[in-house]
N, C-alpha and C positions, 0 to 999 in steps of 0.2 A: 239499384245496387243489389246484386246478388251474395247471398250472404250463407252461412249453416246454420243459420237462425230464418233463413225466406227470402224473398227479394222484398225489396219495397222501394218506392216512386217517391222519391227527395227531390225539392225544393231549396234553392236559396231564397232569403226574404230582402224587401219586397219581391214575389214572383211577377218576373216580366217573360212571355213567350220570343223576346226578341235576343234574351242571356241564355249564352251555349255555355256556359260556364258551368261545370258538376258541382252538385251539393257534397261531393263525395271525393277523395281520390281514393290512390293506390295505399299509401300508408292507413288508411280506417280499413281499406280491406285487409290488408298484412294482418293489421293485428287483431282482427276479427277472426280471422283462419288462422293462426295461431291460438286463441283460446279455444277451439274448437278443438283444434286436432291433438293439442299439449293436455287436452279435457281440463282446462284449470275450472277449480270449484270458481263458482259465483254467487258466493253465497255472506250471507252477514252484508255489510253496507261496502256496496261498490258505490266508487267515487268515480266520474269522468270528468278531467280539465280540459279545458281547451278545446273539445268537440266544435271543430268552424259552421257547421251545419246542423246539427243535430243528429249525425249520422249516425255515430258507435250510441248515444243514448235512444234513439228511435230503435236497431237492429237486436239492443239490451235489453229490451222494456221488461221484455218478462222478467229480469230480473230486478225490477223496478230501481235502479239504480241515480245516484242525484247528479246533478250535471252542473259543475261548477266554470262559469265563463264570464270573461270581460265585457261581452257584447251581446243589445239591447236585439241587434238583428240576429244575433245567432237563438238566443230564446225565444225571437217570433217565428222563426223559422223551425225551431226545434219544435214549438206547439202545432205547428201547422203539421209538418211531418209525423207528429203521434197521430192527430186526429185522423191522417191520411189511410194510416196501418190499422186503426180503430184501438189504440188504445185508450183507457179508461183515462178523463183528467185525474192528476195527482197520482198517480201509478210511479210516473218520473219527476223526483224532486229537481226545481230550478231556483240554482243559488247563483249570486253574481259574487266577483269577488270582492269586494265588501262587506259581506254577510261571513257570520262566524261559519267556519266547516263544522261537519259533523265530529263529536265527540271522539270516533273510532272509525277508524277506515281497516277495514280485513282487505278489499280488493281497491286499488288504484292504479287508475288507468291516465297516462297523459298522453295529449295532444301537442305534441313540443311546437310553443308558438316562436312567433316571429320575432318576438323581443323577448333578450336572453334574461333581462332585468325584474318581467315580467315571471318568467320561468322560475329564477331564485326567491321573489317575494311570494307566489303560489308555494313555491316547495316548503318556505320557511314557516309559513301558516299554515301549513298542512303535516308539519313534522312531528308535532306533539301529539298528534292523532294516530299516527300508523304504528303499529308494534311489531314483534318479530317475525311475526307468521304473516304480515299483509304481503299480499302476493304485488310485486307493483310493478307496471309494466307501460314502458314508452314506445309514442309511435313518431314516426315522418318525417317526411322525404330525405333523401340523401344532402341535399344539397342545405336542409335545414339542422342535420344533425353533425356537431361540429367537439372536437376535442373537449373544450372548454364548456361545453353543455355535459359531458357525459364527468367531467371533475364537478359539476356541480351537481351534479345526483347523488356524486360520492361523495360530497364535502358537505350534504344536507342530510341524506338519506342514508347510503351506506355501499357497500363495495357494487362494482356496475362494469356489465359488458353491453355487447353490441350483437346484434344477428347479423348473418350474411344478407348484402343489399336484393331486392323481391322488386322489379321492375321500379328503381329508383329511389323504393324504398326501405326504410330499417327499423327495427325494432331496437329498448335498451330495456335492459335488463338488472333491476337492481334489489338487491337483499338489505332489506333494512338492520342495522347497528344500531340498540334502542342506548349505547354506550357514548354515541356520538354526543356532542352537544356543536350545531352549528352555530348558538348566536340568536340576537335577535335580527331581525329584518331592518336593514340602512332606509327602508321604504318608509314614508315619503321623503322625500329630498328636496331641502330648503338651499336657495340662492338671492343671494343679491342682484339685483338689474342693472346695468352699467348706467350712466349719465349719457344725456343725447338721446334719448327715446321716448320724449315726448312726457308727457304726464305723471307717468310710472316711474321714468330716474329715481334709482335708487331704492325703488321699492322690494318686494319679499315675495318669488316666486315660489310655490310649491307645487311638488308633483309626485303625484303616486307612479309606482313602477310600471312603465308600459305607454306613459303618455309619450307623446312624440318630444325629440329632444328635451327628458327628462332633467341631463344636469348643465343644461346652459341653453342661453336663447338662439334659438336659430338666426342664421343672417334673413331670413327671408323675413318674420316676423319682426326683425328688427327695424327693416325695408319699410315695413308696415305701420309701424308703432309712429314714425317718423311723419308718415303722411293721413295719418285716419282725419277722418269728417273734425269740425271744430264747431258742433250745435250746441245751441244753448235752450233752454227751457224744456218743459216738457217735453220728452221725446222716448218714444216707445223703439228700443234698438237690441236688435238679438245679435249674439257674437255665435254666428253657425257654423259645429263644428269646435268648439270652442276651445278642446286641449285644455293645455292649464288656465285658459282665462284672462292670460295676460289683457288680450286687447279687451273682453269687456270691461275691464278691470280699468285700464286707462282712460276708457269712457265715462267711464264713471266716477272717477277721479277729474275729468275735465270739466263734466258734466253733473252736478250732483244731483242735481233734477229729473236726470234722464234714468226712465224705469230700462234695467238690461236682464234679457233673457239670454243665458247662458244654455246652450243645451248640445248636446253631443250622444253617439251611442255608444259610445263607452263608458260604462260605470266608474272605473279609474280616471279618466277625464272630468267629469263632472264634477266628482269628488274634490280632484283639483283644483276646479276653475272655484268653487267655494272656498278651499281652505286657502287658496292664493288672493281670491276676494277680502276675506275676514283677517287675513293678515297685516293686510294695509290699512287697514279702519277704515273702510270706502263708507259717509254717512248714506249715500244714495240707496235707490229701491232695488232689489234682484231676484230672480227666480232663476232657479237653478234645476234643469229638466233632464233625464234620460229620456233617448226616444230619436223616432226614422225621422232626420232633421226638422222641416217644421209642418209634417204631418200635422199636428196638433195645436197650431196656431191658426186662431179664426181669421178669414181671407178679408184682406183692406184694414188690417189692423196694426201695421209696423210700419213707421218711420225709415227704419232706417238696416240693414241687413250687412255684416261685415262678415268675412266669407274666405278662408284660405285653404279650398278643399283638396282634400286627399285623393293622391292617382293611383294608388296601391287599394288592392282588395285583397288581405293575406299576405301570398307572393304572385297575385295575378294582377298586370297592370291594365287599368280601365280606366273608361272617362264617364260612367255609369253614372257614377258617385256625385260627381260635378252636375252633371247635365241635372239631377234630381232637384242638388241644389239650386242649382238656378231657377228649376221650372217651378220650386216650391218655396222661392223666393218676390218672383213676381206676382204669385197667386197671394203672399200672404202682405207684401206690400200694397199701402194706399197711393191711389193716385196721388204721382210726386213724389214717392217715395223712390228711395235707392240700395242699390245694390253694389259695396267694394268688395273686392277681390284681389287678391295676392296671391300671383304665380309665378312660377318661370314662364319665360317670354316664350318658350320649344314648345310650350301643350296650347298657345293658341286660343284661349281662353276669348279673346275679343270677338271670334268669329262666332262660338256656342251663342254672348251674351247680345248679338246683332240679331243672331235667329231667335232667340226668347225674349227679349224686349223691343228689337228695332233698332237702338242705338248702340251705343259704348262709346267711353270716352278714355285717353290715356292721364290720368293722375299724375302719375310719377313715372318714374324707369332708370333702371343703370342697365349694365352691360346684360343681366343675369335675372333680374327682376324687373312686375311691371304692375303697377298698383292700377286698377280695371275700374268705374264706375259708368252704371246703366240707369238709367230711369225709366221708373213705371208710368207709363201713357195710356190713358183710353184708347181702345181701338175700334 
């Protein structure tokens, strides 16, 4: 990425040479070239949200700026891309959103994400912080910047334009009103479960802003809740990917014996999949992980793997995501062990889990859905 700060050689994480996929677009460089050429000071505590790669904090460093994001991959990725540039560890602070922001933001910079939900609880925890002089300024793509995103700038922060669109890109522009008071944050967001889902009927979902189908259960998981494994005794079972937690949550509610690792790379998810655990008084055993799915699980050590993986990366759709899971499902499975899955029937899912275990069997299905189990076999 070529920058008026230097070029520099970006990464997504995990790095595979076979992902044509940019660490970068066109909205990080917009608004890169923009504070260049507007010469906005960068100085006192620049804040960057939402940076998908580490890109605007890696091209920033020298202004050692902290880098606040939902994902576990985007801070491996962002470490890797400092070290690439040679900058110094700790030069760029990394905060997830969970962690309190800085006292005082002079510069903020956003990365306007995918979820708008996400966008208002960042803003809203970041509002006591900014004062009238913080320069603050939004980035990306056109197709991601929407009416209703630029009233919430206004309705958090303070009065807000837009720049002319820069190869699909825009920039937003907002003056902070230290006059405003938006409110507190509606984040997290507490539901009841309908009846007919298994274990969980009636239980107490929660979820931080940003989780997937935040204020109500998906049909797909609900597909799912309906047909999960029915083990009893000791059983070692991670719910991968795991959103709010629902389904290890049900496990463990069927099961109270059974130890469930929850783990996802999003910090907002995780967060969930515990506070929707601890909600229900589950007596059973949990761990609750951030992290690149089950990297960090020692191999032939899990029973049992439940799995309803994401086809979206940002706004790029892949099957990256899945294939990882699977491969790092069967490596941390014990012989005998299994692997469920819930997809839509369209991504074909059965043929990935033929080529990474050999098998696949059909569980359940309707028109739209189709619940997948594979077994781990010696080879």
């Amino acid at each position: 990425m070529t920058t008026p700060w230097g070029e520099f050689a970006l990464t997504r994480f995990p790095e595979d040479p076979r992902d044509r996929l940019r660490a970068w677009d066109a909205s990080d460089a917009y608004l890169l070239v923009h504070l260049a050429e507007q010469g906005v000071p960068l100085t006192g505590t620049v804040v960057v949200v939402g940076d998908r790669w580490g890109a605007l904090a890696t091209a920033l460093a020298a202004c050692e700026p902290t880098q606040i994001t939902d994902s576990f991959l985007t801070q491996e990725a962002t470490r890797a891309n400092l070290a690439r540039a040679g900058v110094v560890p700790g030069t760029v602070g990394l905060l997830t959103t969970q962690d309190p922001p800085p006292e005082r933001i002079d510069v903020l910079l956003v990365r306007v994400p995918k979820s708008s939900a996400l966008l208002e609880d960042q803003l809203l925890r970041l509002a006591p912080s900014v004062h009238e002089g913080t320069v603050v300024v939004g980035t990306g793509m056109v197709k991601e910047i929407h009416t209703s995103t630029l009233k919430l700038f206004e309705r958090v922060l303070g009065p807000t334009r837009t720049s002319p669109a820069r190869q699909k890109a825009r920039l937003i522009f907002c003056t902070p009103d230290p006059a405003l008071r938006p409110g507190a944050s509606p984040w997290p967001y507490r539901y009841a479960l309908p009846e007919g889902v298994g274990p969980a009927s009636g239980g107490t979902v929660v979820n931080h802003a940003g989780v997937f189908c935040a204020d109500r259960l998906d049909i797909g998981t609900r597909f799912f809740l309906r047909h999960l494994p029915t083990t009893r005794g000791t059983q070692r079972v991670v719910d991968l990917g795991c959103g709010n937690g629902v389904v290890g949550t049900s496990v463990a509610l069927a099961n109270p014996d059974a130890e469930v690792l929850f783990v996802d790379e999003s910090f907002q998810a995780v967060s969930s999949a515990e506070a929707t655990y601890r909600a229900n008084g589950v007596p059973g055993h949990a761990e609750f992980r951030v992290g690149d799915g089950l990297s960090g699980v020692p191999s032939g050590s899990v029973d049992t793997v439940l799995n309803n993986p994401p086809f979206h990366s940002h706004q790029a759709t892949t099957d990256a995501t899945a294939w990882r899971m699977f491969t790092g499902a069967r490596r941390a499975l014990r012989p005998g062990g299994e692997l469920w899955v819930i997809g839509n029937r369209h991504l074909g899912y059965h043929v990935k889990l033929r080529r990474v275990f050999g098998n696949s069997q059909v569980v359940a299905g309707d028109p739209k859905f189709v619940v997948l189990k594979a077994v781990k076999h010696d080879r």
